[in-house]
MINUDO-211771 format. One record per residue (C-alpha): residue number from 1; x, y, z. Coordinates in Angstrom, 1 decimal. Each point is the difference from the previous one (the first is absolute). Layout:
MINUDO-211771
 resi      u      v      w
  NUM      X      Y      Z
...
This chain:
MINUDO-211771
 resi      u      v      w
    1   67.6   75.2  168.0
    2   -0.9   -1.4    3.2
    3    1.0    0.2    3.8
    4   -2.5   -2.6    2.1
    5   -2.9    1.9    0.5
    6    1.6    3.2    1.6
    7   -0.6    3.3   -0.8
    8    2.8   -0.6   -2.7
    9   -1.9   -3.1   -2.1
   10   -3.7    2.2    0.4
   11    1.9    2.9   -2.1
   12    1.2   -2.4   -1.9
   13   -3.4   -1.6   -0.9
   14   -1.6    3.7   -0.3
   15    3.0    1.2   -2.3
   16   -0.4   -1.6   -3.4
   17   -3.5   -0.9   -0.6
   18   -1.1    3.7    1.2
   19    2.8    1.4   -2.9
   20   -1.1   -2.7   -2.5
   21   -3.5    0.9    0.0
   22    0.9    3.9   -0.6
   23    2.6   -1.1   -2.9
   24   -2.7   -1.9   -1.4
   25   -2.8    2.6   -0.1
   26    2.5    3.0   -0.5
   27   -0.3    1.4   -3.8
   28    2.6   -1.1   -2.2
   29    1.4    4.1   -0.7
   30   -0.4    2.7    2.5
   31    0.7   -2.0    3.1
   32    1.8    1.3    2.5
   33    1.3   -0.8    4.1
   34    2.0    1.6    2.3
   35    3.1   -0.9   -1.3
   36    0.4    0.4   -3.4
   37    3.3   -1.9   -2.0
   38    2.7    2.0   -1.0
   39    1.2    1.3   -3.4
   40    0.4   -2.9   -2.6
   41    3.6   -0.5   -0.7
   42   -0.6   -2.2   -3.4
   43   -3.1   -0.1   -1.8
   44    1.5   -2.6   -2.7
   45    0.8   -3.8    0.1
   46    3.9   -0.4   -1.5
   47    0.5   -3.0   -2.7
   48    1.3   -2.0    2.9
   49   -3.3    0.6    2.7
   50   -2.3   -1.3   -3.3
   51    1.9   -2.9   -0.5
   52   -0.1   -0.8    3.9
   53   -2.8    0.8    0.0
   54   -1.2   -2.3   -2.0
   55    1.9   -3.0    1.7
   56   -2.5    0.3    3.4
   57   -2.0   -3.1   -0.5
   58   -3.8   -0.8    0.9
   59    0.5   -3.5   -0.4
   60    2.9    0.0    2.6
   61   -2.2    2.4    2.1
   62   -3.1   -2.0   -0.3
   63    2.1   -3.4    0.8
   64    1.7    1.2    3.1
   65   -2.9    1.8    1.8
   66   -2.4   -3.4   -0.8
   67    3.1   -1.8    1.6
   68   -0.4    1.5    3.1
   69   -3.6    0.5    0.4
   70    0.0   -3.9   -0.7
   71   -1.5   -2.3    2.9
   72    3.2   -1.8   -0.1
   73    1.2    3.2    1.5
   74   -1.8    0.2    3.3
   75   -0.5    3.7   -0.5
   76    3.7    0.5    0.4
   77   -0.3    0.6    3.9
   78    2.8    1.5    1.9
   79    1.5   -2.8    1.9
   80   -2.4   -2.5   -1.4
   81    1.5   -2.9   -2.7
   82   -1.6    1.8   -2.5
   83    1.8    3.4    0.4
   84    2.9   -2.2   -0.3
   85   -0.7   -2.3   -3.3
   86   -1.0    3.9   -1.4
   87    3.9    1.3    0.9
   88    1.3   -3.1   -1.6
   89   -2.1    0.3   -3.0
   90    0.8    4.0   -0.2
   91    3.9   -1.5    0.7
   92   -0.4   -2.0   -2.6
   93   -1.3    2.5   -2.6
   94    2.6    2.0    0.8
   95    2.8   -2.3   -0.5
   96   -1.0   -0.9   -3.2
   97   -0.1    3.3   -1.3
   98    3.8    0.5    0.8
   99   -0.3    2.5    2.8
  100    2.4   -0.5    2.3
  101   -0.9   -1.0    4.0
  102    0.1    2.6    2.8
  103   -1.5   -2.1    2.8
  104    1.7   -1.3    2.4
  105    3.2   -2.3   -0.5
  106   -0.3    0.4   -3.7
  107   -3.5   -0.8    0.0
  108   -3.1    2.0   -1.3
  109   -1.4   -0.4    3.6
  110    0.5    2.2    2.5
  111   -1.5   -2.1    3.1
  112   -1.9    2.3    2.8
  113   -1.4   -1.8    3.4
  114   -3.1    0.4    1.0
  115   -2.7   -0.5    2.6
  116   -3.9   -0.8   -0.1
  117   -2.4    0.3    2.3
  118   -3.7   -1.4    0.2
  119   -2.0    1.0    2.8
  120   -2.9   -2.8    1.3
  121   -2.5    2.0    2.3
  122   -3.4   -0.3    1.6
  123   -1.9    3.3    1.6
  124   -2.8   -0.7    1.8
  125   -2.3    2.2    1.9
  126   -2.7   -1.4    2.4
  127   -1.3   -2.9   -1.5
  128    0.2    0.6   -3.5
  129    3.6   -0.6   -2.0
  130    1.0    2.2   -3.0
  131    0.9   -1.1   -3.4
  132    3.5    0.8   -1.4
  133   -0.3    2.4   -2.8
  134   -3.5    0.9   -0.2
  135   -0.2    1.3    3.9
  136    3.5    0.2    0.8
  137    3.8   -0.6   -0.9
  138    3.2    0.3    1.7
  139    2.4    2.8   -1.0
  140    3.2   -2.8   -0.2
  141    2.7    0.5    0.5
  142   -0.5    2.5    2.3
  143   -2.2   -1.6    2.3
  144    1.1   -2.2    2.7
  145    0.1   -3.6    0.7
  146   -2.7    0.3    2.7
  147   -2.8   -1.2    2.4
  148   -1.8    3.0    1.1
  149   -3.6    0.0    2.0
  150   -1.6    3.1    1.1
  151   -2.4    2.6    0.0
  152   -0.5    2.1   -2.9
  153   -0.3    3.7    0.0
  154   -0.6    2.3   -2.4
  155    1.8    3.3   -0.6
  156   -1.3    1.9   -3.3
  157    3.4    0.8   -1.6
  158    1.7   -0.3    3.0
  159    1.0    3.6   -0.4
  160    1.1    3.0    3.0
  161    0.9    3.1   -1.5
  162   -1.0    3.9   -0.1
  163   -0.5    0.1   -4.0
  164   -2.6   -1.3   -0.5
  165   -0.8    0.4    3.5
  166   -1.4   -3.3    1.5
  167    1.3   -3.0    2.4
  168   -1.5   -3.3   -1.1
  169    2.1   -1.8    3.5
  170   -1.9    2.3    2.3
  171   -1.9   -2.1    2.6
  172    1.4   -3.3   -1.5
  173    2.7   -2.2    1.6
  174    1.9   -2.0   -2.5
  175    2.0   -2.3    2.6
  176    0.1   -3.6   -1.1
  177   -3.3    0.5   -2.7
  178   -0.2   -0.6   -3.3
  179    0.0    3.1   -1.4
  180   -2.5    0.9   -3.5
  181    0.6    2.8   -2.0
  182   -0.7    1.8   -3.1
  183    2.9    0.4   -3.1
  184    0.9    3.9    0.2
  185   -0.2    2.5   -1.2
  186   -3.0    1.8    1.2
  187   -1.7    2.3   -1.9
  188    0.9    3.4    0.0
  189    3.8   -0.9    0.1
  190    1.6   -0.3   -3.5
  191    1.7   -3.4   -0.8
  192    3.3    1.6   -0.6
  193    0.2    1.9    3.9
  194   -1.0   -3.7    1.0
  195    2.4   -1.9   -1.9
  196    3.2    2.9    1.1
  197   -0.7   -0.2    3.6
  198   -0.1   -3.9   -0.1
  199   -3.5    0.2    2.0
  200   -0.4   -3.6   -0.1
  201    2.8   -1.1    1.4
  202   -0.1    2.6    2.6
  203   -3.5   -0.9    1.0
  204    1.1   -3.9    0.1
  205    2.9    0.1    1.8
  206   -1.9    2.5    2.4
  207   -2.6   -2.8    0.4
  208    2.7   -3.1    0.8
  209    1.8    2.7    2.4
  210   -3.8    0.1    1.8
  211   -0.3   -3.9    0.0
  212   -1.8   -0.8   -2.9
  213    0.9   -3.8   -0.7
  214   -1.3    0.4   -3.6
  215   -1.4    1.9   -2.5
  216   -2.9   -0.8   -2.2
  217   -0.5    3.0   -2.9
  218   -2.9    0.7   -1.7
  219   -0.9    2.1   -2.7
  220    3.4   -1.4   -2.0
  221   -1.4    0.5   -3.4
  222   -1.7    2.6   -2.5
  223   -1.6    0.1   -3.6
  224    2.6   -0.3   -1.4
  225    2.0   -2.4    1.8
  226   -2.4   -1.6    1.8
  227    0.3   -2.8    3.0
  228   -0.6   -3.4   -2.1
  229    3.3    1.4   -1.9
  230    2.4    0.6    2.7
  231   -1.4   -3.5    2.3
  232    0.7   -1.8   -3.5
  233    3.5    0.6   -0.3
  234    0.6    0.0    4.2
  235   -1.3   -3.7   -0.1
  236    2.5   -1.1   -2.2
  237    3.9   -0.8    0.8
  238    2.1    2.9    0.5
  239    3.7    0.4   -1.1
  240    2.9    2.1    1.7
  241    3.6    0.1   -0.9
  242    2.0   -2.4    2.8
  243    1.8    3.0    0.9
  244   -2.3    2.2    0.8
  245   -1.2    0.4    3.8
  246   -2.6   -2.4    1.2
  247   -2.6    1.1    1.6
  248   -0.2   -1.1    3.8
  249   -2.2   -3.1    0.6
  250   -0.8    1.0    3.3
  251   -1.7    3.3   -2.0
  252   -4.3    0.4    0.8
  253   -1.7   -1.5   -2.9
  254   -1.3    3.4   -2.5
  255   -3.3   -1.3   -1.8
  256   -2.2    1.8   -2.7
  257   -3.5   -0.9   -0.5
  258   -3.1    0.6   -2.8
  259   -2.9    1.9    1.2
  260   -1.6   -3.0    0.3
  261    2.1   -1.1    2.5
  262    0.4    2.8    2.1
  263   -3.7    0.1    0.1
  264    0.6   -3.3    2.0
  265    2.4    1.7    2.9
  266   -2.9    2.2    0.3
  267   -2.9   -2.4    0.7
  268   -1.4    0.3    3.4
  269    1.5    3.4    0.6
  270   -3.2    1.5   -0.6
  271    1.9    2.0   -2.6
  272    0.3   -1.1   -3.6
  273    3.4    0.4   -1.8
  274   -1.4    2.0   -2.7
  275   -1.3    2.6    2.7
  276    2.4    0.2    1.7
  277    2.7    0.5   -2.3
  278   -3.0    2.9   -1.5
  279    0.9    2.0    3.2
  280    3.6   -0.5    0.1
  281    0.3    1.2   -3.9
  282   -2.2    2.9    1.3
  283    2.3    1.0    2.5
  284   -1.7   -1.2    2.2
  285    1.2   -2.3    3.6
  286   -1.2   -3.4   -1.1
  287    2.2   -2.1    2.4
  288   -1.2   -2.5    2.2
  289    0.1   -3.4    1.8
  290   -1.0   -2.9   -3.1
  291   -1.3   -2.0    2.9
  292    1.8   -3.0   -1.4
  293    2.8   -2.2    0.2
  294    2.0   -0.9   -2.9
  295    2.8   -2.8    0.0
  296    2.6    0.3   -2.8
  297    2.6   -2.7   -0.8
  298    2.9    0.9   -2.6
  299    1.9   -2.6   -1.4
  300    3.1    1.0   -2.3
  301    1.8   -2.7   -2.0
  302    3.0    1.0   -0.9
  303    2.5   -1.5   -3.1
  304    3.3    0.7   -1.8
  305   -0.2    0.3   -3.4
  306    1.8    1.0   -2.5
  307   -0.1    1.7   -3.8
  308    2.1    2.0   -2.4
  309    0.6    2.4   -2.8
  310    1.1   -0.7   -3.2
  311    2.5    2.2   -1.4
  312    2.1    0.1   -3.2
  313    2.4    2.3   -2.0
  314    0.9    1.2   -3.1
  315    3.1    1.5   -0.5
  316    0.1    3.1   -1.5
  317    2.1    0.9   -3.0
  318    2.3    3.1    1.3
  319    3.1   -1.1    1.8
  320   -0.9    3.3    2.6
  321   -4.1    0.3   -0.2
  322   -0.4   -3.7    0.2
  323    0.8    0.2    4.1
  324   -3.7    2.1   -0.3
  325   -2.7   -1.6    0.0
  326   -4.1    0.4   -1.0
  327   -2.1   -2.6    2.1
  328   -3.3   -1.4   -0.9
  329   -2.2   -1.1    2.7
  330   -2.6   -2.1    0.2
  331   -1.8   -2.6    2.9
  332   -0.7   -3.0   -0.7
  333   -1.4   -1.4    3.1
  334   -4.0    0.1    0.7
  335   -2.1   -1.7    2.7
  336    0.8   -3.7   -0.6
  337   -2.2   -1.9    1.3
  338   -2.1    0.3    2.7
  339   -1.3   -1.2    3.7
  340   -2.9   -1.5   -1.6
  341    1.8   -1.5   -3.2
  342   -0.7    2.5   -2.2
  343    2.6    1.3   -2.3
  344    0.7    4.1   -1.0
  345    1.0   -0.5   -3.5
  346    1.1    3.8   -0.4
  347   -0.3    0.0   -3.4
  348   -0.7    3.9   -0.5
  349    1.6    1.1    3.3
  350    3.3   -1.1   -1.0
  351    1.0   -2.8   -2.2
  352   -0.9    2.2   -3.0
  353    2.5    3.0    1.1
  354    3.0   -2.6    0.4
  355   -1.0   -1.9   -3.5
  356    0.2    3.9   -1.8
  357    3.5   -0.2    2.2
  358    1.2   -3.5   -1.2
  359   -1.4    1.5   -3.8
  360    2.2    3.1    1.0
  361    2.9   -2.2    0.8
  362   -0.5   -1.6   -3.3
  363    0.2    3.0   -2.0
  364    3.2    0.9    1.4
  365    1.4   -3.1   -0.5
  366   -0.6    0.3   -3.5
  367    1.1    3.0   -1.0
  368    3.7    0.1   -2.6
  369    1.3    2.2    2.9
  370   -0.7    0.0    4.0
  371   -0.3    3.6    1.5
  372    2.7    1.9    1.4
  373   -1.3   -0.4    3.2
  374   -0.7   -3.6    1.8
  375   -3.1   -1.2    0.6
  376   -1.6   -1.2    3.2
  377   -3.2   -2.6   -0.2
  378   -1.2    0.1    3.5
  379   -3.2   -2.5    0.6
  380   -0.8    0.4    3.6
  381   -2.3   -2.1    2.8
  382   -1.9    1.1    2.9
  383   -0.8    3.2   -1.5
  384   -4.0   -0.9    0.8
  385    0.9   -0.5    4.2
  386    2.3    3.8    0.0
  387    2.0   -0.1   -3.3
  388    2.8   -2.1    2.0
  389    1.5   -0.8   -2.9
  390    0.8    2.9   -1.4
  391    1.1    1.2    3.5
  392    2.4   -2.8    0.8
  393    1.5    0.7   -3.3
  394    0.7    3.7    0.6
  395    1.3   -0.9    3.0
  396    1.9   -3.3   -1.3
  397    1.0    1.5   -3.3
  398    1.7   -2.1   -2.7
  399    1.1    2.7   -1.7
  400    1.4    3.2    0.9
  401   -2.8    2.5    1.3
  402    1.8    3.3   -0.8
  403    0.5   -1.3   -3.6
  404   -3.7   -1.1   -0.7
  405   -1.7    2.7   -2.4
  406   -3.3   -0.6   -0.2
  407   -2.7   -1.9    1.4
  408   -3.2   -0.8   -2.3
  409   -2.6   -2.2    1.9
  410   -2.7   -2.3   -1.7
  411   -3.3    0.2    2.3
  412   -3.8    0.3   -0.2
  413   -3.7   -1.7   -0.6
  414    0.2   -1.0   -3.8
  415   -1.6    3.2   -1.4
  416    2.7   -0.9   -3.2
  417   -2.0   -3.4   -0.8
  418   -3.1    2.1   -0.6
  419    0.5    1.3   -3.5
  420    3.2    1.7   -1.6
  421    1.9    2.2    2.1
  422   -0.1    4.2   -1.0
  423    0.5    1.0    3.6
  424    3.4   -0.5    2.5
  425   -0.1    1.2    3.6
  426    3.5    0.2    1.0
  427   -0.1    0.7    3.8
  428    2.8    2.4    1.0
  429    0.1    1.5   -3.2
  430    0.5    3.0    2.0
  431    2.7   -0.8    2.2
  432    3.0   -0.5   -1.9
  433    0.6    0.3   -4.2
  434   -0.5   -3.2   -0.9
  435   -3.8    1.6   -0.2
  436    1.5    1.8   -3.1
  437    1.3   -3.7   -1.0
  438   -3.2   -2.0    0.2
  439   -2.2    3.6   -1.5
  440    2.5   -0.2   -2.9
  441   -0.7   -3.6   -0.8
  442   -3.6   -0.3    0.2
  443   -0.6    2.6   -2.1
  444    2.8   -1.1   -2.8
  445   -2.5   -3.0    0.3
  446   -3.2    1.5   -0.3
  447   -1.0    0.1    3.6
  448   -1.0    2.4    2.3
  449    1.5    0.6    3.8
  450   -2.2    0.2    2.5
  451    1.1    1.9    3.2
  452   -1.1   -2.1    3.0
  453   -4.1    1.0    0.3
  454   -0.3   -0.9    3.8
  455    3.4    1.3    1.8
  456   -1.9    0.4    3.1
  457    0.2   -4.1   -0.4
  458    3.8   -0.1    0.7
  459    0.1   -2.7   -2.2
  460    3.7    0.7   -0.8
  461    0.9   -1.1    3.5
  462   -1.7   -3.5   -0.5
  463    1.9   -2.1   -2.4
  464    3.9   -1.7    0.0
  465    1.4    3.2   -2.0
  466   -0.4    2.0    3.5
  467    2.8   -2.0    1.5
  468    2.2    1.8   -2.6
  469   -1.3    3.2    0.6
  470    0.7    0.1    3.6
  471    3.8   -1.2   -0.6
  472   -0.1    3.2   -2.6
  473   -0.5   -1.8   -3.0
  474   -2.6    1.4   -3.0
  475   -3.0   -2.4   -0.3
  476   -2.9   -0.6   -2.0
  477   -2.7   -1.9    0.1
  478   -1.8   -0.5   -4.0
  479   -4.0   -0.7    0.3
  480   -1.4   -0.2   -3.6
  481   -3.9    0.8   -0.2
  482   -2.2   -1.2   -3.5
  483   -1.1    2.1   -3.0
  484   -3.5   -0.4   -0.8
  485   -3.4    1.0    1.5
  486    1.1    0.8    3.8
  487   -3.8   -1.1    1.1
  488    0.9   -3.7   -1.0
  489    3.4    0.0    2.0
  490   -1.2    1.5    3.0
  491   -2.7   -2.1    0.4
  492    2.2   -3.0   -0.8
  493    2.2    1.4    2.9
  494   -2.5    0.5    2.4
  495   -0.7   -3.8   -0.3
  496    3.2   -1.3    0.0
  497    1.1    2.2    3.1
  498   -3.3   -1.3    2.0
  499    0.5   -3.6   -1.2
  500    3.4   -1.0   -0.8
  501    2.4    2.4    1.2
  502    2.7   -2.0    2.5
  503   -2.5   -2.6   -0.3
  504   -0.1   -3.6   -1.7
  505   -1.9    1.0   -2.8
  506    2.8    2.4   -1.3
  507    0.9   -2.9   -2.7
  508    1.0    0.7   -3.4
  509   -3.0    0.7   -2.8
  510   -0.6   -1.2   -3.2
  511   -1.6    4.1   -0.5
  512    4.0    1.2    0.9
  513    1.4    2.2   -2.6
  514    3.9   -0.1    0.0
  515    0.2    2.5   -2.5
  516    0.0    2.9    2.4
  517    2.1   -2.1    2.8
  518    2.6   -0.4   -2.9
  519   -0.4    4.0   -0.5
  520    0.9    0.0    4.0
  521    2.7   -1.9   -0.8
  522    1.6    2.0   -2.5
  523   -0.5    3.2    1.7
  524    1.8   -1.4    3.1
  525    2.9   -1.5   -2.6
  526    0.5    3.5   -1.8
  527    0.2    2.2    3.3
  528    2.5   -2.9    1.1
  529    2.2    0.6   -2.9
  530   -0.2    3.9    0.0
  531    1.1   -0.1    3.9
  532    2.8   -3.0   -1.0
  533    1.8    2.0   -3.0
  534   -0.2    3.3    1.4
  535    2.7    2.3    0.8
  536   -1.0    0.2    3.6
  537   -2.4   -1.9    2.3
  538   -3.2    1.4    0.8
  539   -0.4    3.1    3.0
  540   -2.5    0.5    2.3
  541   -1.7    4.1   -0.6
  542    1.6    2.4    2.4
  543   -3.7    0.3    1.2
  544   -0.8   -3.7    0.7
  545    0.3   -1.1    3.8
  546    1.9   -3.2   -0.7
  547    2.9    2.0   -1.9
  548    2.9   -1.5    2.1
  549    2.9   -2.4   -0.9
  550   -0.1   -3.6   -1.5
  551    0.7   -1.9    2.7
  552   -1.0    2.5    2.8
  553   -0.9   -1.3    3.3
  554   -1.7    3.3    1.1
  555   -3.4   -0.7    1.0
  556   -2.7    0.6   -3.1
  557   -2.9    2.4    0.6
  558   -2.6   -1.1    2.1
  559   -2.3   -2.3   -1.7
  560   -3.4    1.2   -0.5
C-alpha cells in the first residue's frame, strides 16, 4: 500500500501495523470499534461450503508463497526481471489449473508501462558534505534535476497567517536562498485543519513565488514514523505509471534531512537547530540568516520499464449470472532488489496473500459445480509504489466494470502465520452487505469479526480493493489475527514491524503456522461463494458515502 514517500505511502506505513497491534492485544469477546458489522445473514456452513472447504490446501499455500519469497525471485520488483519471472510463474499456476486467460491477447498478462527513477545527489554546506540517508535524502521524483548554490535561510514553518497568529517570513528575504524549514503543523493547530487547507503546499509554493531556489525541511519525522523510515525508502528507486504526469526537471530540488543533519545547516549560526526549532515550536519567531552556503546537485536517472497483472477466469455456471463477476485481489510485487544489491523478499507483505489466492483458485477449480457467478483472479504489481496495478486495471478493465460484484482483497503483515486464526477484520464491513456476508461465514466457522479497532487509521483507503470502491464497487479487505496469548503476538509484531517490515528480512520462517493462513483462505473462499450464488450482487448501506453506481465516474469522497 504504498505511494513513494508522499503523504499517501506515510498513511500507508502508519495504517496496518497501528491496527494490528490493537487486534492483537484486543480481548477475544467484548471488543468493539466504531463500526460494528452488520446482522449475520447465515450462521451455518451448507454441505457444499464443508466440502470446499475442505479442498483449500496448505501445501499449495505453503508452496506458492515459498515460490515467491524465493531468491530466485529478486523480490518480485515492479519493472525488475524478477516481477516478471513472478507473473510468469503466477501465469503458469494459473494455466494449469484450467482457468481461463484474461490478459491481454489471450494471455494471463495484462502488460502496464512504467517509469523509474533514481535520484544521485550531494548536499554540501560549508566545508563539510552530508551523507545520504542518515543526514539527508532527496524527495524523488519530485525534486529536480539541479545544480543549485546559495545561501541558506531559515524560516520556522515558513508560516503567515492570523490563527495562530505569527509570520515566520518577517524580516527575512527568500530571493535566490536556500530556504530551511520545519515539517508543519505547528502546535496548537490540529493535523486535520492542516491537512484540509493544504498548508504545506500553500506555504511552498508561497516560498518558490518569493524566490526560494529550494527547499530543505526539517523536522520530517515523529515517534512513530520517524526520519531513518521515510530517508530509507526515499533512497531507493521510485516507480510511476508511464502515463502519469512527470514531474518538471527544471523543478527546485525538495530535500528532507535527520536532526542530525539539520544540526549541520545550523553550525556557525550561533544558533543550534535544536534551539531554534524550540522557539519556533513555541510560537515563537525563530527565523534567521544560517550564515552558510549550501551547494545542492540533483541528478535524476530516469528508465522505462515495464510489468503486469496476471489475471484469469472462471466461468460461472448460470447462462445470465455468469456475465457477474466476484474478484479476488491480491499483489504480488514487493521491493525487488535494491540500489545496493539487496533483495526485498516480501514474504509476509504479500506473497502469502496471493499463495491463499492461487489456494482459493484451487478450491474453486475443484469443486463438482463452478458458482453461478464467474470468478475473477486478479494478481496485481506496483501496488507497493501507489497500488498502480490495481488502478490501471480499473481503468483498463478486462471485464465489464458494471457487472463485477464484489471485490475481496488479500493484504497485511502475516499476523495469520502466528498461531491459528479466531479473529477476521474485514475492512468495510460497514459499507456495503457483503459485511453481513463475511460476519455470517466466520462465525459458521468458529470465528469472531472484528470491526476495524483503529478507523481513525483510514486503513480502508490504503490497499488495491479501494480502486473498486471508487468506481462503486463493494470491497473488502480480510486481515486474519492469531488465537492464543495476545502478549506473545504483540510482541512478536512489534519485532517484526521494527525489523522486517518492507525490509529484506521479511523471508519466510520455519516458526510460520499455515493453519490460520489456510483459515484466511477459506473465509475469503466462502464469502466468495455466498456473493457468486446469490440472488443479487452485493449493495453499498444507504448510509455509506461510496453508495453510487458500479462503474460510476463521479468523484469518491475525499480521501482522508
Amino acid at each position: 500500500m504504498n505511494k513513494h514517500l508522499s503523504v499517501s505511502s506515510r498513511q500507508h506505513l502508519a495504517s496496518i501495523p497501528l491496527l494490528i497491534f490493537i487486534l492483537l492485544v484486543a480481548p477475544t469477546s467484548g471488543w468493539q470499534g466504531q463500526a460494528v458489522a452488520p446482522a449475520i445473514t447465515s450462521a451455518t456452513l451448507t454441505t457444499a461450503e464443508q466440502e470446499a472447504a475442505a479442498r483449500v490446501s496448505i501445501e499449495t499455500l505453503r508452496e506458492v508463497t515459498t515460490a515467491l519469497a524465493a531468491p530466485a525471485m529478486e523480490g518480485r520488483g515492479t519493472g525488475q526481471a524478477g516481477g516478471d519471472r513472478a507473473a510468469q510463474y503466477l501465469a503458469e499456476r494459473f494455466s494449469k489449473l484450467g482457468l481461463k486467460p484474461l490478459g491481454d491477447k489471450n494471455t494471463y498478462l495484462q502488460t502496464i508501462k512504467f517509469r523509474d527513477t533514481l535520484a544521485e545527489s550531494t548536499l554540501k554546506v560549508g566545508d563539510e558534505t552530508l551523507t545520504v540517508k542518515s543526514d539527508y535524502a532527496v524527495t524523488q521524483p519530485y525534486s529536480g534535476d539541479e545544480n543549485i548554490n546559495g545561501k541558506m535561510v531559515f524560516v520556522g514553518y515558513g508560516l503567515k497567517s492570523t490563527v495562530p497568529k505569527r509570520d515566520d517570513l518577517k524580516d527575512i528575504n527568500v530571493q535566490g536562498k536556500i530556504v530551511v524549514l520545519m515539517e508543519g503543523p505547528p502546535k496548537g493547530v490540529r493535523k486535520e485543519e492542516w491537512k484540509k487547507a493544504k498548508a504545506t503546499q500553500v506555504i511552498m509554493r508561497g516560498l518558490f513565488g518569493a524566490g526560494a531556489t529550494a527547499l530543505i525541511i526539517a523536522n520530517s519525522g515523529d515517534d512513530l514514523h520517524p526520519y531513518s523510515e521515510a530517508a530509507d525508502y526515499l533512497v531507493r528507486r521510485q516507480v510511476e505509471l508511464a502515463s502519469e504526469e512527470e514531474f518538471p526537471a527544471e523543478a527546485p530540488p525538495f530535500i528532507v534531512v535527520s536532526d542530525a543533519g539539520a544540526e549541520k545547516l545550523f553550525a556557525g549560526s550561533g544558533v543550534t537547530y535544536a534551539q531554534a526549532r524550540a522557539k519556533a515550536e513555541a510560537g515563537e519567531y525563530a527565523s534567521m540568516n544560517l550564515k552558510q552556503t549550501a551547494k545542492i546537485t540533483v541528478r535524476l536517472k530516469k528508465s522505462k520499464a515495464t510489468s503486469s497483472n496476471v489475471v484469469a477466469l472462471l466461468e460461472g455456471s448460470d447462462p445470465q449470472l455468469k456475465q457477474e463477476a466476484v474478484v479476488y485481489t491480491a499483489h504480488y510485487d514487493a521491493y525487488g532488489v535494491g540500489t545496493d544489491g539487496r533483495i526485498y523478499p516480501g514474504a509476509a507483505d504479500n506473497a502469502l496473500g496471493v499463495g491463499e489466492i492461487i489456494a482459493i483458485a484451487e478450491a474453486f477449480i475443484k469443486a463438482p459445480t463452478p458458482p453461478k457467478r464467474s470468478i475473477i483472479f486478479l494478481l496485481v504489481t506496483g501496488e507497493e509504489y501507489g497500488l498502480y496495478g490495481a488502478e490501471y486495471w480499473i481503468k483498463n478493465p478486462t471485464w465489464n466494470i458494471k457487472q463485477i460484484a464484489a471485490n475481496l482483497n488479500f493484504d497485511g503483515i502475516g499476523t495469520e502465520v502466528y498461531a491459528p486464526v479466531k479473529r477476521i477484520v474485514g475492512f468495510g464491513i460497514e459499507h456495503s452487505d457483503l459485511g453481513a456476508t463475511l460476519a455470517g461465514v466466520v462465525t459458521a466457522n468458529g470465528g469472531q469479526i472484528a470491526p476495524d479497532p483503529m478507523p481513525d487509521e483510514k486503513s480502508f483507503y490504503r490497499s488495491d480493493h479501494y480502486a473498486f470502491v471508487k468506481k462503486g464497487i463493494p470491497a473488502l479487505m480480510l486481515m486474519g489475527a492469531p488465537d492464543g496469548d495476545s502478549a506473545v503476538w504483540v510482541a512478536r509484531a512489534k519485532k517484526w514491524l521494527k525489523t522486517d517490515y518492507h525490509q529484506p528480512t521479511d523471508t519466510v520462517r520455519e516458526d510460520w503456522s499455515w493453519d490460520g493462513a489456510r483459515t484466511v483462505a477459506v473465509i475469503g473462499l466462502l464469502t466468495g461463494m455466498r456473493v457468486a450464488d446469490a440472488k443479487a450482487m452485493p449493495a453499498w448501506t444507504a448510509s455509506s458515502p461510496f453508495n453510487r453506481k458500479r462503474g460510476t465516474n463521479e468523484p469518491p469522497p475525499e480521501e482522508p
